[in-house]
C-alpha positions in Angstrom: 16.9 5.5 -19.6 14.6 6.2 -22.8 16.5 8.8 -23.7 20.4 6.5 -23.1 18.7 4.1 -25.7 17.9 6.3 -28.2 21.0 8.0 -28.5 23.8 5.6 -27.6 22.5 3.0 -29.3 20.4 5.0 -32.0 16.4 3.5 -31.3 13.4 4.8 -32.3 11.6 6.1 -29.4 9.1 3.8 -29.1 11.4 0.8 -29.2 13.4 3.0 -26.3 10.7 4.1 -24.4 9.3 0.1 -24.1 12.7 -1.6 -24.1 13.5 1.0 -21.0 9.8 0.6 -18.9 10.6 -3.4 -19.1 13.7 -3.2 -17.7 12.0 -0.9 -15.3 9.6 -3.1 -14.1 11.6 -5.9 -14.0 13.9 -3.9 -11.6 11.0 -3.8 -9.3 9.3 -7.3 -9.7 12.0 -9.1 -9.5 13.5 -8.1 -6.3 9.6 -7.5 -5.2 9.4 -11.7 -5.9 12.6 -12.7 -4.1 11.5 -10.6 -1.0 8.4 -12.6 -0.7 10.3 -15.6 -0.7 12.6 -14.2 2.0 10.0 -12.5 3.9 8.3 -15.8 4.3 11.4 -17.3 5.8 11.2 -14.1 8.2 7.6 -14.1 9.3 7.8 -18.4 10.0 11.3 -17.8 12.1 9.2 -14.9 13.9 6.4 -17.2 14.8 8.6 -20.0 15.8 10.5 -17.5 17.8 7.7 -16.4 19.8 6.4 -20.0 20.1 9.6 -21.0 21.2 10.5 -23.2 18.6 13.1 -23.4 16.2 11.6 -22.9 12.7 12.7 -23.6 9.4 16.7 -24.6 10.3 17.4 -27.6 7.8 17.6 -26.4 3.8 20.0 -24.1 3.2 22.4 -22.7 6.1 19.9 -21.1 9.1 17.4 -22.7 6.7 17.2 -19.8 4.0 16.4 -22.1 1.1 13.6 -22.9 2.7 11.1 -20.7 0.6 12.7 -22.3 -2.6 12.7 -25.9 -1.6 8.5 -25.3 -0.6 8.4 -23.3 -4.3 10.3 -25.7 -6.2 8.0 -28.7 -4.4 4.3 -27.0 -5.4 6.1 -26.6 -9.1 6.6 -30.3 -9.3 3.1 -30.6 -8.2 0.2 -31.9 -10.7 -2.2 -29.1 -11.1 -6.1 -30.4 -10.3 -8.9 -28.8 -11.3 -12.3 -29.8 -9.8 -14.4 -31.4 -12.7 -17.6 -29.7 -11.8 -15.3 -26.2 -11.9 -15.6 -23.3 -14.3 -11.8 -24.1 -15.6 -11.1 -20.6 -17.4 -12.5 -18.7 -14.3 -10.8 -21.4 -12.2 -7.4 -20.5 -13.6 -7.5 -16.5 -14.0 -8.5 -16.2 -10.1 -4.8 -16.7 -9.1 -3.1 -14.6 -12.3 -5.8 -11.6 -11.2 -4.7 -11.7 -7.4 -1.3 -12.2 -8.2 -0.7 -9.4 -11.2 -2.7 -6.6 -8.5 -0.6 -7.4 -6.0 2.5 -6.3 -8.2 0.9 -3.4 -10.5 0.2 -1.2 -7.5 4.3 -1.1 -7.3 4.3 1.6 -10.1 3.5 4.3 -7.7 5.5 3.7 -4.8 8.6 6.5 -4.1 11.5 4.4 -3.4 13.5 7.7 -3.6 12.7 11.3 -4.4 11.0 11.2 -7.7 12.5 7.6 -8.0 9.1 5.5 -9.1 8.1 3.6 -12.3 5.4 6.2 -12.7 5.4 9.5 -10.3 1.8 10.0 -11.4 -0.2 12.9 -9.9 -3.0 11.1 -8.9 -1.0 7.8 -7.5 -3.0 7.4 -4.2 -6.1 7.2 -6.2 -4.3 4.5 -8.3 -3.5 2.9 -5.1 -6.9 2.6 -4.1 -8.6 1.5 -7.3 -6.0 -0.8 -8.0 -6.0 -2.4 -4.9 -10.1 -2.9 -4.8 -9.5 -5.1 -7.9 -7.8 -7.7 -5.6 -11.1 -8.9 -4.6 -12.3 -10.2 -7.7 -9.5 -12.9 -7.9 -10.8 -14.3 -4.0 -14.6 -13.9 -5.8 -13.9 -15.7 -8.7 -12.0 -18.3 -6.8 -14.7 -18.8 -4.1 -17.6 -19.3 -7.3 -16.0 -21.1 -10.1 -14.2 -23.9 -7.5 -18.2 -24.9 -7.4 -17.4 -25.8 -3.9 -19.4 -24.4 -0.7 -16.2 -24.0 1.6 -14.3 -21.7 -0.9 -17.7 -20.2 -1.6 -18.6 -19.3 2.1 -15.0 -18.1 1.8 -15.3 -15.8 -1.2 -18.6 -14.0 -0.2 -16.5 -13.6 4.0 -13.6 -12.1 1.8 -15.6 -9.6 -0.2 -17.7 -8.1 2.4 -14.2 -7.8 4.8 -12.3 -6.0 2.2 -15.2 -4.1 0.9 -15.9 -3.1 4.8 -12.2 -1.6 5.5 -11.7 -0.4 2.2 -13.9 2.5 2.9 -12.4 3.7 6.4 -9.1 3.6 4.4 -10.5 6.0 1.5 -11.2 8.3 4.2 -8.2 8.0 5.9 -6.1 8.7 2.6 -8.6 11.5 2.5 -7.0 12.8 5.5 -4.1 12.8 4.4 -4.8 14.4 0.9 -6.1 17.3 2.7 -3.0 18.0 4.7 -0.1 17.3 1.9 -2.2 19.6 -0.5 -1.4 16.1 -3.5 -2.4 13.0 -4.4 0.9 12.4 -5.5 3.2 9.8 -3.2 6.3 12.0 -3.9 4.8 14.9 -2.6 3.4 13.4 0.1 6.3 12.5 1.5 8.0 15.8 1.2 5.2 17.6 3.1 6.6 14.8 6.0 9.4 16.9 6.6 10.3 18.6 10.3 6.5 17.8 11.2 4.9 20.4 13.7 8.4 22.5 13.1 10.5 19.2 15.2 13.0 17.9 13.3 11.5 14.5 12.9 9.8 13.1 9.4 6.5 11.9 9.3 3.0 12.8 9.8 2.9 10.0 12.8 4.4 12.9 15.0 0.9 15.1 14.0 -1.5 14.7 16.6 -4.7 14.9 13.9 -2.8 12.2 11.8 -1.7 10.0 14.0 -5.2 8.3 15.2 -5.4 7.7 11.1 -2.2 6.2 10.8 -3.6 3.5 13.8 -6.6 3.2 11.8 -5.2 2.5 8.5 -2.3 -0.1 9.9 -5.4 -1.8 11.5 -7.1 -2.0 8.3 -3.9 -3.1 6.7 -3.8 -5.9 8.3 -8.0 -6.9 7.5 -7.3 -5.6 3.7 -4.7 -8.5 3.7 -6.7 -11.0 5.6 -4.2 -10.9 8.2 -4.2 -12.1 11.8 -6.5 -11.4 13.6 -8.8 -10.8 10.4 -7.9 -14.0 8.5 -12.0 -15.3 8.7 -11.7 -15.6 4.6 -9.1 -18.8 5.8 -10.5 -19.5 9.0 -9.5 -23.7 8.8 -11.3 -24.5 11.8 -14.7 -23.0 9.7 -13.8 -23.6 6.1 -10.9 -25.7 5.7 -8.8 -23.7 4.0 -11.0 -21.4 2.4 -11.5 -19.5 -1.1 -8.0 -21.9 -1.6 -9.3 -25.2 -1.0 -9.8 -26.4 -4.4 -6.2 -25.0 -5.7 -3.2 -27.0 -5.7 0.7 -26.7 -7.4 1.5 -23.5 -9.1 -2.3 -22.3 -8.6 -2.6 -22.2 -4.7 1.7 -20.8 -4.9 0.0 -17.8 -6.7 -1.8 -17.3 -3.9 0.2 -17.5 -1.4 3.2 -15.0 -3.5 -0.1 -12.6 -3.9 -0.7 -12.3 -0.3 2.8 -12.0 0.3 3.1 -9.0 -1.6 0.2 -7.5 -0.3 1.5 -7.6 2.8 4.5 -6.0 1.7 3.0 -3.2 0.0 1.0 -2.5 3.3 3.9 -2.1 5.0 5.3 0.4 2.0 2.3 2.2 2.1 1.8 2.6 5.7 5.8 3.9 6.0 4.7 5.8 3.0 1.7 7.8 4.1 2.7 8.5 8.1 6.4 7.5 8.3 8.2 9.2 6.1 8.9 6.6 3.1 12.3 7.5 1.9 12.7 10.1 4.3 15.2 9.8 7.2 13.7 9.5 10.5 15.3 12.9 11.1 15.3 15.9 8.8 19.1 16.3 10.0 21.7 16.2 6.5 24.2 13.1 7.8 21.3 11.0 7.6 20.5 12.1 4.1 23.2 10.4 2.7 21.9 7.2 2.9 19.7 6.4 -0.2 16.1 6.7 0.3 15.4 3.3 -1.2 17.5 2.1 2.2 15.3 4.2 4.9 12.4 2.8 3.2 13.4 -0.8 3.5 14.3 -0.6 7.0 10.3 0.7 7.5 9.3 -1.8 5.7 11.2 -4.3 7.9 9.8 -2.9 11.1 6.1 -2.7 9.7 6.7 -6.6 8.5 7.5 -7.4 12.0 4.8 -6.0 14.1 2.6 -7.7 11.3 3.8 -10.8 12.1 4.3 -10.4 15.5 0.6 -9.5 15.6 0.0 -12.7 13.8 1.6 -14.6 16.1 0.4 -13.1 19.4 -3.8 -11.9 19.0 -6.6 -14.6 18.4 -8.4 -14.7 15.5 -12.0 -12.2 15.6 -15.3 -13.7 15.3 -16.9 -12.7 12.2 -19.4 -10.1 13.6 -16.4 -8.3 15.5 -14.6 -8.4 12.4 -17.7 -6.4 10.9 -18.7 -3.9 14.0 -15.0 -2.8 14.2 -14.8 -1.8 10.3 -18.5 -0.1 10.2 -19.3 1.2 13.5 -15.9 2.0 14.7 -13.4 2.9 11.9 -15.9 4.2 9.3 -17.5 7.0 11.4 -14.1 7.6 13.2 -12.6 8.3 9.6 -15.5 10.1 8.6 -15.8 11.9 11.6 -11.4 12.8 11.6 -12.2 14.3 7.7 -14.4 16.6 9.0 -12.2 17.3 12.0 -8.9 18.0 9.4 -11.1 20.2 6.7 -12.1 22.1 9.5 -8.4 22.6 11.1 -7.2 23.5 8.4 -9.9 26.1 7.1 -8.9 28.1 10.2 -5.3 27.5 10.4 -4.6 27.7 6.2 -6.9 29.8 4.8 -8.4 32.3 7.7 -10.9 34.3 7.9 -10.0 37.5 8.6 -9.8 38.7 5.3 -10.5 38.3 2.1 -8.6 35.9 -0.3 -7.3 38.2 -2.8 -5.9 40.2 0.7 -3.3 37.1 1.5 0.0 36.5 0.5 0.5 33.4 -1.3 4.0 30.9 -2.3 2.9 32.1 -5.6 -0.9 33.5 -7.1 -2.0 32.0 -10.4 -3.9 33.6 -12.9 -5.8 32.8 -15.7 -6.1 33.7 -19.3 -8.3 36.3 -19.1 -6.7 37.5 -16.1 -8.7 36.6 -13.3 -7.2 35.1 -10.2 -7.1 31.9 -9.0 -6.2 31.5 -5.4 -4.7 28.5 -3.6 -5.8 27.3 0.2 -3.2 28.9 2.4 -1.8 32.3 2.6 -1.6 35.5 5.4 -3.5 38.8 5.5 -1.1 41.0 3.8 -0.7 42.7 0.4 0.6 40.2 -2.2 3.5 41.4 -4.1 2.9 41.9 -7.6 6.3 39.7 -8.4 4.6 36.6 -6.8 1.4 36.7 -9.8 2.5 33.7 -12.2 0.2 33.8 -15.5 -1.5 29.6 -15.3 -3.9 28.7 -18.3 
């Protein structure tokens, strides 16, 4: 697109090169922002399905303005702010929860090589972007000078901090397998797992307890049911949120939206296959990737609210045993296990490295060789040596 505005239309590069990662973005926020509103729609028919009620049926035919009317009603809303409350604090809280909840878009696949930026180290973005989501409940919970959304803040932290590191280790997992931090390539190394013709590491019997694991965690990351102690109204009225009202508290509730939308992108993107096909069989690769993902998406949305609307809420220490003493040493532990796999079944040790054939051998400058972490016991052709600085 950088390169359409410079030449058609003669601009500088930098003007191109901005003028064409806006309308980038936008492609992605924008729909990003009407799919909360929509989704919202979807997970309260879901609950009132499975409650055996009707839902939201009145604004809009089948009730599909309903999101709009609710976000057009807290817009109209006077905005309060507690007098005894740290007001600039008070009013970034939201705009940081909010903005992480969209930046960690930039790395998602929505197609082979189709992302904003198809960085190599994208999971790692993932993760660090993600972590700064806690600082807008932190900031919320302190500078509302209220003990309820206090209570709430310090519940939050300590929950996301808790499965936040059972998820590093599970993404380690799965970096050791694809051989990439990168998302794209990640996804490619989902194809015709264990030599079936189905796409996704979810079909690997050493990735599939991690892929439980990390859905799990999904759902505590995003203070979902049955982890939703950082809202718990029966304990702390309505939590870190109490204090916010209008545009403030609809922050809120568009950032968890999208939170919980980019769980469900990330966990079809890490075990499911993102953009793949279900099956690595070529009719089905006519459909866009940007379609198969949405469809995993969909599904993931509705087991999350299905779960919502079916298990009871934890008690707090639960909440804390299952991240610590459960999913940290079982993530820990399956890293290990996976290293160790593939040590024996990559690399080998029947002979030595510069014995095995190689996809290709890189060398350095000076000329010594530098060996990947697969290969078989043969002698390497001499037209496979590739010269790498």
């Amino acid at each position: 697109m950088t390169s359409f505005f410079t030449y058609r239309f003669g601009m500088p590069y930098g003007w191109a090169w901005f003028l064409a990662t806006l309308m980038d973005i936008l492609l992605i926020a924008l729909p990003v922002m009407l799919a909360v509103a929509m989704l919202i729609y979807a997970d309260r028919k879901i609950w009132a399905s499975m409650a055996l009620r009707r839902g939201p049926n009145v604004v809009g035919p089948f009730g599909l303005l309903q999101s709009f009317a609710d976000g057009l009603k807290v817009f109209l809303q006077e905005t309060i702010i507690p007098s005894a409350a740290n007001k600039t604090l008070f009013i970034i809280a939201p705009i940081i929860t909010f903005t992480v909840a969209l930046i960690v878009w930039a790395v998602v696949p929505f197609d082979a090589r189709a992302a904003l930026s198809d960085i190599n180290v994208g999971l790692l973005y993932v993760l660090a972007a993600s972590s700064i989501g806690v600082y807008g409940v932190i900031l919320a919970g302190w500078s509302s000078n209220s003990k309820y959304p206090f209570f709430s803040a310090i519940r939050a932290a300590a929950q996301m901090v808790s499965y936040e590191v059972a998820i590093g280790f599970v993404l380690i997992s799965i970096v050791l397998w694809s051989g990439s931090f990168n998302l794209t390539n990640i996804v490619e190394a989902q194809k015709s797992v264990m030599g079936t013709p189905v796409n996704g590491f979810f079909l690997n019997p050493l990735l599939f307890p991690m892929a439980v694991v990390f859905f799990i965690s999904s759902l505590a990351e995003t203070q979902r049911a049955p982890f939703d102690l950082a809202e718990a109204e029966s304990e702390l009225v309505a939590g870190y949120q109490t204090e916010y009202s209008s545009m403030s508290f609809a922050l809120y509730w568009l950032g968890e939206y999208a939170n919980v939308i980019l769980m469900c992108a990330l966990n079809a993107t890490l075990f499911w296959g993102g953009y793949l096909p279900p099956f690595d069989w070529a009719p089905l690769y006519v459909v866009p990737g940007i379609i198969w993902l949405f469809i995993k998406i969909l599904l993931f949305f509705f087991v999350f609210s299905w779960v919502k609307a079916t298990v009871p809420r934890y008690r707090y220490d639960q909440l804390m045993r299952l991240g610590w003493k459960i999913f940290l040493p079982l993530s820990l532990f399956w890293v290990f296990l996976v290293s160790g796999v593939l040590m024996v079944t990559r690399v080998g040790t029947e002979c030595a490295p510069e014995n095995r054939v190689y996809t290709k051998q890189y060398l350095y400058d000076d000329g010594r060789p530098r060996y990947p972490t697969d290969g078989v016991c043969q002698a390497a052709p001499v037209n496979q040596l590739e010269k790498r600085s």
